[in-house]
TIRO-246276 format. One record per residue (C-alpha): x, y, z; residue in one letter; residue number from 0. Coordinates in Angstrom, 1 decimal, padded with zeros to 4 digits, always signed. Each point is the difference from the previous one (the first is absolute). Example, Ala and Ser with C-alpha at 12.3 -4.5 7.8 and 13.67 -1.06 7.14 Angstrom:
% residues 2
       u       v       w  aa    i
  +012.3  -004.5  +007.8   a    0
  +001.4  +003.4  -000.7   s    1
% end
This chain:
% residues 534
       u       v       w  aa    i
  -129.5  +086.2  +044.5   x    0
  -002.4  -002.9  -000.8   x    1
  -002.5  +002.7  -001.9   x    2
  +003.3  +001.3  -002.2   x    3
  +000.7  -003.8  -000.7   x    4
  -003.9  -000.7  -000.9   x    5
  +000.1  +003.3  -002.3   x    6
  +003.0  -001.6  -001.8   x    7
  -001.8  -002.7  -000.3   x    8
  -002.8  +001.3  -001.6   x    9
  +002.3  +002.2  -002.4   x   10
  +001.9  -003.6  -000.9   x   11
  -003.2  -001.8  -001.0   x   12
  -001.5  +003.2  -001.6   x   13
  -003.3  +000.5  +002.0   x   14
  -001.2  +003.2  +001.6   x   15
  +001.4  +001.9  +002.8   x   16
  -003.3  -000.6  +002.2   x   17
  -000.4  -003.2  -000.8   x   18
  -000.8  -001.8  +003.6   x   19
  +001.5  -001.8  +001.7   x   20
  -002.3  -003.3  -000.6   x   21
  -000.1  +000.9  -003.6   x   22
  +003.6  +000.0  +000.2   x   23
  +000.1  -003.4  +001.5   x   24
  -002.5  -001.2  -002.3   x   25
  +002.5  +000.4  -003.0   x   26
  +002.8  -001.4  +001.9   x   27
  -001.7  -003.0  +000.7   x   28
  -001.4  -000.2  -003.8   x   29
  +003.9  +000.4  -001.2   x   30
  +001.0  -003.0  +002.2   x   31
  -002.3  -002.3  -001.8   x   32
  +002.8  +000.0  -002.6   x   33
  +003.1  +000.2  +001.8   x   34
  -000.9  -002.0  +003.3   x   35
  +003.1  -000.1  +001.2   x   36
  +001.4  +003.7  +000.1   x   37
  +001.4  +000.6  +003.3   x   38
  +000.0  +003.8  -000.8   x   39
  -003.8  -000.1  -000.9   x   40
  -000.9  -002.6  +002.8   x   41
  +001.5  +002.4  +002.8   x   42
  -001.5  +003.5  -001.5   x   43
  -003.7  -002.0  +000.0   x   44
  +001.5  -001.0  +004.1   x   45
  +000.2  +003.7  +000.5   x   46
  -003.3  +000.7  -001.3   x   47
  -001.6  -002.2  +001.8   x   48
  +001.2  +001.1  +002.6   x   49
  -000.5  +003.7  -000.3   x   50
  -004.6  -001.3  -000.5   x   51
  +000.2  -002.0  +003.0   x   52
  +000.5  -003.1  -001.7   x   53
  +002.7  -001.5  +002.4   x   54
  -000.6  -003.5  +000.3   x   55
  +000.4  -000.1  -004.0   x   56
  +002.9  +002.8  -000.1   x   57
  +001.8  -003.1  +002.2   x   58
  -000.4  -002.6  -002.5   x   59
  +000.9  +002.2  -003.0   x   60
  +003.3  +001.2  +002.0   x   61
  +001.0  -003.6  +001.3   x   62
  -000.9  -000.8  -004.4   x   63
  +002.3  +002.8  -001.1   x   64
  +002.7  -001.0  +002.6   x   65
  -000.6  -004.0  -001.7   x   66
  +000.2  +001.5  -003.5   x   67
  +003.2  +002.0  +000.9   x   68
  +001.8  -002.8  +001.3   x   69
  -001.2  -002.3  -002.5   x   70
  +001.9  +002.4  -002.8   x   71
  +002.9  +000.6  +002.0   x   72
  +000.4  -003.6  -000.1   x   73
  -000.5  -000.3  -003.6   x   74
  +002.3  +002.8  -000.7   x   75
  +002.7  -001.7  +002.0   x   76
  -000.3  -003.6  -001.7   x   77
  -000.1  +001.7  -003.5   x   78
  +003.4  +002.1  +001.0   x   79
  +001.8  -003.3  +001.9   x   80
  -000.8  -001.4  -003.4   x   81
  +000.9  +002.1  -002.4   x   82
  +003.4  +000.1  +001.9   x   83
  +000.1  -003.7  +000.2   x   84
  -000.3  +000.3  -003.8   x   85
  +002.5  +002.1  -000.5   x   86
  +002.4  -001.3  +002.8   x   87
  -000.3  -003.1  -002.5   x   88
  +000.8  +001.7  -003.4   x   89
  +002.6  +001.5  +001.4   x   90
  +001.2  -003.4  +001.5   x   91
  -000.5  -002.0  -003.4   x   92
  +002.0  +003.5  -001.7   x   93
  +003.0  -000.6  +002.4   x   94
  +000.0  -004.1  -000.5   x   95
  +000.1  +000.9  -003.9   x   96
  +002.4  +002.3  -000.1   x   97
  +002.5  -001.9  +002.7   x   98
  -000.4  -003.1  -002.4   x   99
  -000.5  +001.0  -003.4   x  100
  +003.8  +000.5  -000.6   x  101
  +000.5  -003.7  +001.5   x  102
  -002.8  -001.4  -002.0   x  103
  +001.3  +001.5  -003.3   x  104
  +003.6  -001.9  +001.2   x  105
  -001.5  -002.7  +000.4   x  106
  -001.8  -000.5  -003.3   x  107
  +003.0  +001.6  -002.0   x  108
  +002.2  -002.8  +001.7   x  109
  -002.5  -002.9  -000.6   x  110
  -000.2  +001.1  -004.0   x  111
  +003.8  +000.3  -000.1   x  112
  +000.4  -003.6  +001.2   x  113
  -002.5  -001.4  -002.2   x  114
  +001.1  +001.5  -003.1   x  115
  +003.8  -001.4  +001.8   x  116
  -001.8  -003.5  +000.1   x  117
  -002.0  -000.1  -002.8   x  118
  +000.2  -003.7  -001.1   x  119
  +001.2  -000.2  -003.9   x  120
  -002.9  -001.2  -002.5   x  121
  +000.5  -003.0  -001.4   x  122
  -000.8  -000.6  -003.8   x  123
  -003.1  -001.5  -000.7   x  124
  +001.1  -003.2  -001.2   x  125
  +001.9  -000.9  +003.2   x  126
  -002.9  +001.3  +002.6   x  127
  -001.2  -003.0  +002.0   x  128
  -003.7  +000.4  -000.1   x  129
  +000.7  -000.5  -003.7   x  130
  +000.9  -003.8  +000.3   x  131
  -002.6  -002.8  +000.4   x  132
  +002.1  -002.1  +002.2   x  133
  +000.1  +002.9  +002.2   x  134
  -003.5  +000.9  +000.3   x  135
  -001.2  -003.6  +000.6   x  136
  +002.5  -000.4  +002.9   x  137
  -001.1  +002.9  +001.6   x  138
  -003.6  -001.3  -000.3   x  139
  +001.1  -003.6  +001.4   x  140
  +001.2  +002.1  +002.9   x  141
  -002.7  +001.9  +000.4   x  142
  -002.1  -003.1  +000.1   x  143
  +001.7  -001.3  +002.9   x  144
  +000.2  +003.5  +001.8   x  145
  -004.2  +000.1  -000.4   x  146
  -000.2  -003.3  +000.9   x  147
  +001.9  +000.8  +003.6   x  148
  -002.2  +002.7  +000.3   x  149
  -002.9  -001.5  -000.3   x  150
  +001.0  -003.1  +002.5   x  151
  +000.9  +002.6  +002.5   x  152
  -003.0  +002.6  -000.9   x  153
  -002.5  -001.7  -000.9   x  154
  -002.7  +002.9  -000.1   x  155
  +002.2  +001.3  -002.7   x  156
  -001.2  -000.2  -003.6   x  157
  +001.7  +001.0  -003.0   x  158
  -001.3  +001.8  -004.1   x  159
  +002.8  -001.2  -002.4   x  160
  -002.0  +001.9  -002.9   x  161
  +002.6  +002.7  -000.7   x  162
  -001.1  +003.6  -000.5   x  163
  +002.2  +002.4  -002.2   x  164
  +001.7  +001.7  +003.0   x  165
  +000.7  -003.3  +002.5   x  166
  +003.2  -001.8  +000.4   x  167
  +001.4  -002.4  -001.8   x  168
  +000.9  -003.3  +001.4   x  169
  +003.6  +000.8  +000.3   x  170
  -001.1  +002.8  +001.9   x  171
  -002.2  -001.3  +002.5   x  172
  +002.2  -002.7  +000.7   x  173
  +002.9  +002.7  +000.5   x  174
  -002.1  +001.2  +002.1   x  175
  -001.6  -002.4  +002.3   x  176
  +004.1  -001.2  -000.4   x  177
  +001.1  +002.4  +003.2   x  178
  +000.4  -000.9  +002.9   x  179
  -002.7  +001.4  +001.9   x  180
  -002.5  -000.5  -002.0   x  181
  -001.7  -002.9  +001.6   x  182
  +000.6  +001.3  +003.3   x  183
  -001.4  +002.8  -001.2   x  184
  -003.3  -001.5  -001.3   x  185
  -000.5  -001.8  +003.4   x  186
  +000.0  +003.6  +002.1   x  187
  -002.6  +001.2  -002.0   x  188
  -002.0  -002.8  +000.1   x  189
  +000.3  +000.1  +003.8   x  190
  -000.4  +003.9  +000.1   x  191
  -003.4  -000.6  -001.9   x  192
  -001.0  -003.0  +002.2   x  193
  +000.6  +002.4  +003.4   x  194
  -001.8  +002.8  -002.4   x  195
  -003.2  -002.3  -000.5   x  196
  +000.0  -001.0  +003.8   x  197
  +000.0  +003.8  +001.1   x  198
  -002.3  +001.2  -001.9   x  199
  -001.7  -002.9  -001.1   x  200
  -003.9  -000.3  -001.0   x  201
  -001.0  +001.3  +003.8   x  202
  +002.0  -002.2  +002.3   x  203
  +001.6  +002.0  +002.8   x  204
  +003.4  +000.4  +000.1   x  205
  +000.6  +000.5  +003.4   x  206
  -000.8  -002.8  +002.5   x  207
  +000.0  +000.7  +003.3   x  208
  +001.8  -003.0  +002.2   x  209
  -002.4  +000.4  +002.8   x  210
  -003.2  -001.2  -002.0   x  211
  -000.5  -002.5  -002.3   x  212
  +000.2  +000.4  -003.9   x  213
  -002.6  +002.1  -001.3   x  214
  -003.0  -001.7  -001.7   x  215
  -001.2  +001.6  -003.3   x  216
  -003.5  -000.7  -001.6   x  217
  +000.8  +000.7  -003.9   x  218
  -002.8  +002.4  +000.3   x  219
  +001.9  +002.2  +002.3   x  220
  +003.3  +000.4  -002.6   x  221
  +000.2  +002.3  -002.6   x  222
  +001.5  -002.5  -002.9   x  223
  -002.0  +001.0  -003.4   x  224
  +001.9  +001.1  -002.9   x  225
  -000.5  +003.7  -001.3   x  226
  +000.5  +003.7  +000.5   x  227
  -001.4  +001.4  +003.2   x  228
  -003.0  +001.9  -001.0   x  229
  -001.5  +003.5  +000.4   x  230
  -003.2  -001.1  +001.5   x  231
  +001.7  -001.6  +002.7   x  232
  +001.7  +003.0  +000.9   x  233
  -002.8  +002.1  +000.1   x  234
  -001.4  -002.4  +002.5   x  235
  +002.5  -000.2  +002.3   x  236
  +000.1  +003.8  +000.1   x  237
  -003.8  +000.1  +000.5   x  238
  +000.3  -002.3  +003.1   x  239
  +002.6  +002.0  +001.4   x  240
  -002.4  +003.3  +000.0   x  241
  -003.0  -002.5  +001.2   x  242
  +001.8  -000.7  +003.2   x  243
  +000.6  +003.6  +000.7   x  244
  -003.7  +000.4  +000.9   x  245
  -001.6  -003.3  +000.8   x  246
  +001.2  -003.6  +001.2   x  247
  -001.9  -002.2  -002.7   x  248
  +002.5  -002.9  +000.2   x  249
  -002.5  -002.5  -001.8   x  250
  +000.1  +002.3  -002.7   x  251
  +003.7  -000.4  -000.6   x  252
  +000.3  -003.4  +000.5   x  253
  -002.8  -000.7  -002.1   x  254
  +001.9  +002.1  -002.8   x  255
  +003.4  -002.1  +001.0   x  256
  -001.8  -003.2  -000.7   x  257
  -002.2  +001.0  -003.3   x  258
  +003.3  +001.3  -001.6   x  259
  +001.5  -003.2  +000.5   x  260
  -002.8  -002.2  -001.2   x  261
  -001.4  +002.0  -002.7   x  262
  +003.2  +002.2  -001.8   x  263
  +002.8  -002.4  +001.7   x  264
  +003.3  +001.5  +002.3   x  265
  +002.5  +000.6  -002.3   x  266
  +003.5  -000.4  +001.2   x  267
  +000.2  +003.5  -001.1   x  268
  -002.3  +001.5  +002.1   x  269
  +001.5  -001.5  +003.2   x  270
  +000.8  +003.2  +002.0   x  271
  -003.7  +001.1  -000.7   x  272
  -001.7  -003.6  +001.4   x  273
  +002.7  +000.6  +002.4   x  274
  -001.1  +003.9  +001.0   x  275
  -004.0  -001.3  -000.2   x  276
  +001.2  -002.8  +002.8   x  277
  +001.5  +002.8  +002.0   x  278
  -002.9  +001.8  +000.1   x  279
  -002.5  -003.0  +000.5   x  280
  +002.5  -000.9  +002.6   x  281
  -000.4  +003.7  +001.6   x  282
  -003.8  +000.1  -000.1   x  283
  -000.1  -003.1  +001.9   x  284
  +002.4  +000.9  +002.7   x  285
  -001.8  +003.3  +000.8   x  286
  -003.2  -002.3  +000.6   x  287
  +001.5  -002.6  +002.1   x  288
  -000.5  -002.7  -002.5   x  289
  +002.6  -002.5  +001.1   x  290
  -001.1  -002.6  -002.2   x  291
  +000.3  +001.9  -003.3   x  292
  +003.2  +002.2  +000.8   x  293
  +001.6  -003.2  +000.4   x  294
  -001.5  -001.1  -003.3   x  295
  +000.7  +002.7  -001.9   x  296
  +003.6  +000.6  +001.4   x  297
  +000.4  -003.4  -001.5   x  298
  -001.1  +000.5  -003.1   x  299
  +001.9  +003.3  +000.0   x  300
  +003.2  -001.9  +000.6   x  301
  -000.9  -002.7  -002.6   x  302
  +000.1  +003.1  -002.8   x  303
  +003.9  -000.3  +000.2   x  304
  +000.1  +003.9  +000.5   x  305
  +003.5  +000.4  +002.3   x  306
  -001.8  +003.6  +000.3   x  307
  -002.4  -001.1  +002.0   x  308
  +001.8  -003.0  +001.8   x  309
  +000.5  +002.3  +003.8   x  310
  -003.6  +001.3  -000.3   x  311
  -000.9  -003.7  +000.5   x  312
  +001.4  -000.5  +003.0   x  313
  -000.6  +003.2  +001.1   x  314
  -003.8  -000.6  -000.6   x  315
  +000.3  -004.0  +001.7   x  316
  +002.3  +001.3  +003.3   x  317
  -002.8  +002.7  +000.7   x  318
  -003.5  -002.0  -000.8   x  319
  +001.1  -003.4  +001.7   x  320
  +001.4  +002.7  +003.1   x  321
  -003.2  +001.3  -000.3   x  322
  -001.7  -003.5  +000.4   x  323
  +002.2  -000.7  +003.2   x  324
  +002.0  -001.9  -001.6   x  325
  +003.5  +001.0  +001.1   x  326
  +001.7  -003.2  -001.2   x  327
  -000.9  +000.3  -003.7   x  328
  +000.2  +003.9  +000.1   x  329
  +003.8  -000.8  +001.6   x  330
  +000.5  -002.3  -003.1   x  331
  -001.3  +002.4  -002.2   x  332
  +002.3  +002.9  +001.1   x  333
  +002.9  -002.0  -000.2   x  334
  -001.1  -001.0  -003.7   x  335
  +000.0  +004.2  -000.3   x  336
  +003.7  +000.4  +000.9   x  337
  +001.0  -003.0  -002.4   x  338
  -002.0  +001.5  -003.2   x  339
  +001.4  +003.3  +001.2   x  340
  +003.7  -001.4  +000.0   x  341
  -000.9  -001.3  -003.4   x  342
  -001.4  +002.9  -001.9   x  343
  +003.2  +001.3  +001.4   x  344
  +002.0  -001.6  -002.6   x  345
  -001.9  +000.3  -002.9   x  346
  -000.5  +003.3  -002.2   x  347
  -002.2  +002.5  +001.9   x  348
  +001.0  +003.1  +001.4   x  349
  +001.7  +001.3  +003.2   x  350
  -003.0  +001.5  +001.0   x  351
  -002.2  -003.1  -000.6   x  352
  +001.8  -002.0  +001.9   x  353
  +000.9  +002.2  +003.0   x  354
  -003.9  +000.7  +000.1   x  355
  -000.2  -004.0  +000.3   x  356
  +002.0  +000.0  +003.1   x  357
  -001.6  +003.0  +001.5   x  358
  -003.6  -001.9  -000.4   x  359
  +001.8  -003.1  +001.6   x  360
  +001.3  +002.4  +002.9   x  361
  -003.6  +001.4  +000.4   x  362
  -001.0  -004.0  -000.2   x  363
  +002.4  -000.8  +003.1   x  364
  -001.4  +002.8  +002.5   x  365
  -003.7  +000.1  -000.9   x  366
  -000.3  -003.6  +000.2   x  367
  +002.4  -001.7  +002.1   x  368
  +001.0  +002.8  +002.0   x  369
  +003.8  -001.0  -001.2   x  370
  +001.5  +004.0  +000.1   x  371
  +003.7  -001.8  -000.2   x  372
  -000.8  -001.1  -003.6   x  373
  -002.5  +003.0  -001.2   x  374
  +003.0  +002.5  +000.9   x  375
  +002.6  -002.7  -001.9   x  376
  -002.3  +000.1  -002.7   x  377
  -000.8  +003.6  -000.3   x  378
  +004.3  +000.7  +000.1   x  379
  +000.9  -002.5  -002.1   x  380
  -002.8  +001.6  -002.8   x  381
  +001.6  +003.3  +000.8   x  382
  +003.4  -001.7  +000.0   x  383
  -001.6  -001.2  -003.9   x  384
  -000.7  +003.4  -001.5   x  385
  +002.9  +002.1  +001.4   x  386
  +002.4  -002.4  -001.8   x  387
  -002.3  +000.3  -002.9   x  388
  +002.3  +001.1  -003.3   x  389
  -003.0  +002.5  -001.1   x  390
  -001.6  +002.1  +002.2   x  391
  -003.2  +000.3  -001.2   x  392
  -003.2  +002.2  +001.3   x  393
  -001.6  -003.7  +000.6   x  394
  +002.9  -000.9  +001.8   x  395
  +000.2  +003.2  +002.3   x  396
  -004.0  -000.3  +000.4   x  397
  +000.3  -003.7  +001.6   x  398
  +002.8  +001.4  +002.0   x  399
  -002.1  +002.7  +001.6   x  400
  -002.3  -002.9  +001.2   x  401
  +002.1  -002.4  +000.5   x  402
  +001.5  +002.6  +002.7   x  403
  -003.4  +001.0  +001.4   x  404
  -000.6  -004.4  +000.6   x  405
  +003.5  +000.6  +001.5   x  406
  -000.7  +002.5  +002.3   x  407
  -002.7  -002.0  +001.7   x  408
  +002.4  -003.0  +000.8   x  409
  +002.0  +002.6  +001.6   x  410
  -002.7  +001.9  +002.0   x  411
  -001.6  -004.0  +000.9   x  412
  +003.3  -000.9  +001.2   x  413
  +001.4  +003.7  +001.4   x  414
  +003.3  -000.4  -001.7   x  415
  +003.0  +002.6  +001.1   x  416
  -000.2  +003.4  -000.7   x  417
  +002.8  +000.1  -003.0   x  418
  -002.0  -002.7  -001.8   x  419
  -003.0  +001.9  +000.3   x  420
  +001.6  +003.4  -001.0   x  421
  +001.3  -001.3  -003.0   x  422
  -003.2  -001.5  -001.5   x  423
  -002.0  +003.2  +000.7   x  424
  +002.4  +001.8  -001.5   x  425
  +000.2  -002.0  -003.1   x  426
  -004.0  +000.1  +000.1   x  427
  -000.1  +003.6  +000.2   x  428
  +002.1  +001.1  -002.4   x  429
  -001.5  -002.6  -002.9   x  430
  -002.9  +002.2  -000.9   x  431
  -001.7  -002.5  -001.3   x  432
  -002.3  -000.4  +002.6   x  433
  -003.7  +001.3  -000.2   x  434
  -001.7  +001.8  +002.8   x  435
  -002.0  -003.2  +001.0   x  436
  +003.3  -001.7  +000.4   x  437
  +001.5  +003.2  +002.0   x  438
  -002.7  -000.8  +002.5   x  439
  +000.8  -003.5  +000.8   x  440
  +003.9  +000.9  -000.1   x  441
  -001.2  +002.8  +002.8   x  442
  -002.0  -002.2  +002.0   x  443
  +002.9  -002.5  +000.1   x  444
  +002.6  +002.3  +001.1   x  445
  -001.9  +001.5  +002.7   x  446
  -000.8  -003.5  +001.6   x  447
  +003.9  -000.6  -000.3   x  448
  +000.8  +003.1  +001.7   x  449
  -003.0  -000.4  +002.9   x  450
  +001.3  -003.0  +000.6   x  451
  +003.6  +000.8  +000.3   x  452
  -000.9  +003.0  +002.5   x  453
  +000.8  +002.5  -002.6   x  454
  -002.9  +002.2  +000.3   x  455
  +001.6  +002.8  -002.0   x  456
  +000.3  -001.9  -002.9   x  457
  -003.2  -001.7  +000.1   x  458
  -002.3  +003.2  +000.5   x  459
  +001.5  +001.1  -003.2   x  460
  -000.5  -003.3  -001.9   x  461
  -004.0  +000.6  +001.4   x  462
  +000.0  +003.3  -001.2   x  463
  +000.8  -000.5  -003.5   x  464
  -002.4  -002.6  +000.4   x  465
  -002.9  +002.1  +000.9   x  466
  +000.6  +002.8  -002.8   x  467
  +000.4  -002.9  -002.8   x  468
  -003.7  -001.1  +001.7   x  469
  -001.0  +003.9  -000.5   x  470
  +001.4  +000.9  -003.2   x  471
  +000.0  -002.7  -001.7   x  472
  -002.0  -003.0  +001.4   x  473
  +000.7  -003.3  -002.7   x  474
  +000.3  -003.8  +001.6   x  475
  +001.9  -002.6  -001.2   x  476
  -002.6  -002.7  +000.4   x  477
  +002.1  -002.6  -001.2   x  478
  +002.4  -000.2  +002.8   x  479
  -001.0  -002.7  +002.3   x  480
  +000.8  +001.5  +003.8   x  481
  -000.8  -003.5  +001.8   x  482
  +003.1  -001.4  +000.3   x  483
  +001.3  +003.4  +001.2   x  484
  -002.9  +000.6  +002.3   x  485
  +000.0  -004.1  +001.4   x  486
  +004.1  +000.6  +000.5   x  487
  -000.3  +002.8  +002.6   x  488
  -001.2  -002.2  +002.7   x  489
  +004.0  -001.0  -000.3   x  490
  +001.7  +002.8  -000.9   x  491
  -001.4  +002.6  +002.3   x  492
  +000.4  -000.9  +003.7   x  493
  -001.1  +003.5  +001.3   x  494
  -004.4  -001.2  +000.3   x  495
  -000.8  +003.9  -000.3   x  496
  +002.0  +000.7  -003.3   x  497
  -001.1  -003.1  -001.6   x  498
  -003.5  +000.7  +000.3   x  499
  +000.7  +003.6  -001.5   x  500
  +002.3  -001.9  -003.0   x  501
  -003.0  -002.3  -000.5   x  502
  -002.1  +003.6  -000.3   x  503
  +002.1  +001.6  -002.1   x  504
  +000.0  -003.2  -002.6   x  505
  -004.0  -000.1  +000.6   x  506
  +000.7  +003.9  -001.5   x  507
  +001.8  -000.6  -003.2   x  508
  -001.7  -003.3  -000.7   x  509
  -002.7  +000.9  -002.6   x  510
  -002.4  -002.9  +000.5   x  511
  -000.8  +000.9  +003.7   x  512
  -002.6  +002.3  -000.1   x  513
  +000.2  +003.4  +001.3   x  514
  -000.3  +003.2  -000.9   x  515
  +003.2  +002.7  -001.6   x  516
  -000.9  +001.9  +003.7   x  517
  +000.1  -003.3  +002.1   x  518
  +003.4  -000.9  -001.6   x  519
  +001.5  +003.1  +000.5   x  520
  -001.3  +000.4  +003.4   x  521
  +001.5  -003.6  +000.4   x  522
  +003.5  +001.1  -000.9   x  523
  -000.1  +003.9  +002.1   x  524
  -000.9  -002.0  +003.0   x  525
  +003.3  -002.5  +000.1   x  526
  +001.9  +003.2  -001.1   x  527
  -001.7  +001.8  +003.1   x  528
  +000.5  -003.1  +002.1   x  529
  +003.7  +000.3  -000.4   x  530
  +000.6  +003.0  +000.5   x  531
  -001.6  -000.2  +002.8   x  532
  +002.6  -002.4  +001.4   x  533
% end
């Protein structure tokens, strides 16, 4: 069968019929140079290699092709969910048009009809108001007094009396600065701008958190100078951004912060990227344990203004001065997290944003406090956030996903009942939005709920799942953070001989111990033998 499908394959790509096998293999590898991501060419070069003993390589190609395939799938799927979403939506806006239209038309046909009804008569010229001198230098007399109120009461206010062709006359003005309103409504804009300015002011934070003192700015550290952000800047903040990718050269960026600001000037413009160069200053320094300077730079990040940015300060703060032993600051520091997050709550960012806020204050909660009362409160009342969300968006259903897998956790940490626990998996399991690195850690949960809870059916299916993801398809999510998890089982697993198998199995799926794919799998077929064996 496999020397049929190699003969086709020579036909297709019009080479010889005894072409070999290697020669064969040489082409296909040539053709991928320019389409690197065929799925269809990646596997028939798998088979190849397979069939001239090259089986370690026929692996990779086949786990590439598998990659590819998926990777396509997934595009297909996004590109169909939004071409429906699009038209979903013209058909939506045709509906709202066609309902209306008729109502619209009423409306305007009325409103014309009682215009042309009330149509005030026009008066000859001789007898039109504006025409008489008395007139015109009352209403200037008035308007005088009018300005001069307006000026006592605003005094910021300044006014041009050189008339262009198309501004008001006196009489006009004064008509209308006449109504009633009008100076009431003068003073609610001039306080709308004043709370405008102190929001988004020239840096100045505009959240204050009441457990710490007002926050000190150097003027060096605000963006205030006039102008257009500019390209340059950009370009930077992107090239930073790919720099920490593949080294940890923290000088280097805070070098670039401070040069910027001395040399070119922050404009108030370019505040979200002095903001995004503090975040990753901020970052660099945290992954070296530089206490000192991820406090200083948090700082500075906050003093940028940026309400962006305002929970990754004091999610940076709660886990360096936690870090540094101290708990009472880090405390401090986590409660300033929950107020920011409470705040960003009311302002104008997304669902998703701010659900993802309260899942990073749940993870907060457990991994440093070892508070699972408020990390599960947290995590639901995220979820609670985005399933009440009007629009639900693939952003939205993405955070959910993980907001559920944080969930599940909680639950396994503090073996909650059996209905509770049902219902989230099912939820997580019929999402299919999560990845096969994700699948694993939802695996390794379940089974250590089900050990623990004596159901040993359940469980040695939960472990073998897990052990065909490791075989298949072996991918690690190495940014999920199993201490918390692993330091809670001393409490939630009474039983001394599962425990030390739960702590096993999270040694397993955790990518940063190291051990071999074989030792990991041999990890996970011994509690599966282990309980069957009971």
């Amino acid at each position: 069968m496999k020397q049929r499908h190699f003969s086709q394959l020579k036909k297709s790509w019009g080479l010889a019929e005894d072409t070999s096998l290697e020669d064969l293999l040489s082409y296909a590898q040539n053709k991928l140079k320019n389409d690197p991501e065929n799925p269809e060419l990646l596997f028939n070069i798998a088979e190849l290699m397979r069939h001239t003993e090259h089986t370690e390589e026929a692996k990779t190609y086949y786990q590439e092709s598998i990659k590819s395939t998926d990777k396509r799938t997934s595009q297909r799927g996004e590109a169909l969910e939004s071409r429906i979403e699009k038209k979903r939506d013209h058909t939506r806006a045709k509906f709202i048009f066609l309902t209306f239209a008729p109502l619209f038309a009423l409306i305007i046909g009325g409103t014309l009809f009682w215009k042309q009804l009330n149509k005030p008569e026009v008066l000859p010229a001789d007898s039109n108001p504006e025409k008489f001198a008395f007139t015109e230098w009352l209403a200037k007399q008035q308007m005088v007094e009018i300005m001069t109120t307006l000026q006592q009461e605003n005094p910021e206010l300044t006014f041009d009396f050189n008339r262009s062709a198309g501004s008001q006359t006196p009489m006009e003005f004064m008509q209308s600065l006449m109504q009633p309103d009008a100076l009431e409504k003068l003073r609610r804009d001039r306080e709308r701008a004043a709370n405008q300015q102190n929001n988004t002011g020239p840096g100045r934070p505009a959240f204050q958190c009441s457990k710490e003192p007002a926050v000190s700015c150097a003027a060096k550290d605000i963006p205030s100078a006039p102008g257009e952000r500019r390209e340059e800047v950009v370009q930077l903040m992107e090239a930073y951004n790919t720099i920490l990718d593949s080294e940890l050269d923290c000088e280097k960026i805070e070098k670039s912060i401070d040069t910027i600001g001395q040399q070119l000037q922050w404009r108030k413009s370019e505040r979200r990227i002095k903001a995004n160069l503090e975040d990753l200053a901020v970052e660099c320094f945290y992954k070296q344990k530089n206490v000192e300077k991820t406090i200083e730079h948090s700082r500075k990040l906050q003093c940028t203004g940026d309400e962006g940015y305002i929970n990754s300060v004091y999610w940076f703060l709660t886990a360096i001065t936690h870090h540094a032993g101290d708990k009472a600051s880090s405390l401090s520091s986590y409660q300033c997290f929950q107020e920011a997050t409470d705040y960003v709550g009311k302002q104008d960012f997304s669902a998703a944003y701010v659900a993802s806020r309260h899942r990073e204050s749940g993870a907060l909660a457990w991994l440093y406090f070892d508070d699972l009362e408020t990390a599960t409160a947290e995590l639901e009342r995220g979820r609670t956030i985005l399933k009440n969300a009007p629009k639900q968006t693939a952003a939205t259903r993405e955070v959910i996903a993980e907001i559920d897998l944080d969930l599940l956790e909680t639950y396994v940490t503090a073996n909650i009942d059996l209905d509770s626990f049902n219902d989230l998996m099912e939820e997580i399991n019929s999402s299919g939005l999560l990845t096969d690195g994700y699948k694993q850690i939802k695996d390794t949960l379940a089974s250590i709920y089900y050990m623990q809870n004596k159901d040993n059916e359940n469980a040695i299916i939960a472990l073998n799942n897990l052990s065909s993801r490791f075989k298949l398809m072996p991918e690690f999510i190495c940014g999920w953070d199993w201490s918390g998890f692993r330091r809670g089982l001393e409490d939630s697993i009474a039983d001394n001989d599962i425990r030390d198998r739960a702590r096993n199995l999270v040694d397993a799926a955790n990518c940063y111990v190291k051990q071999s794919m074989p030792e990991r799998i041999q990890v996970i077929n011994d509690v599966s033998g282990w309980l069957k064996r009971q």
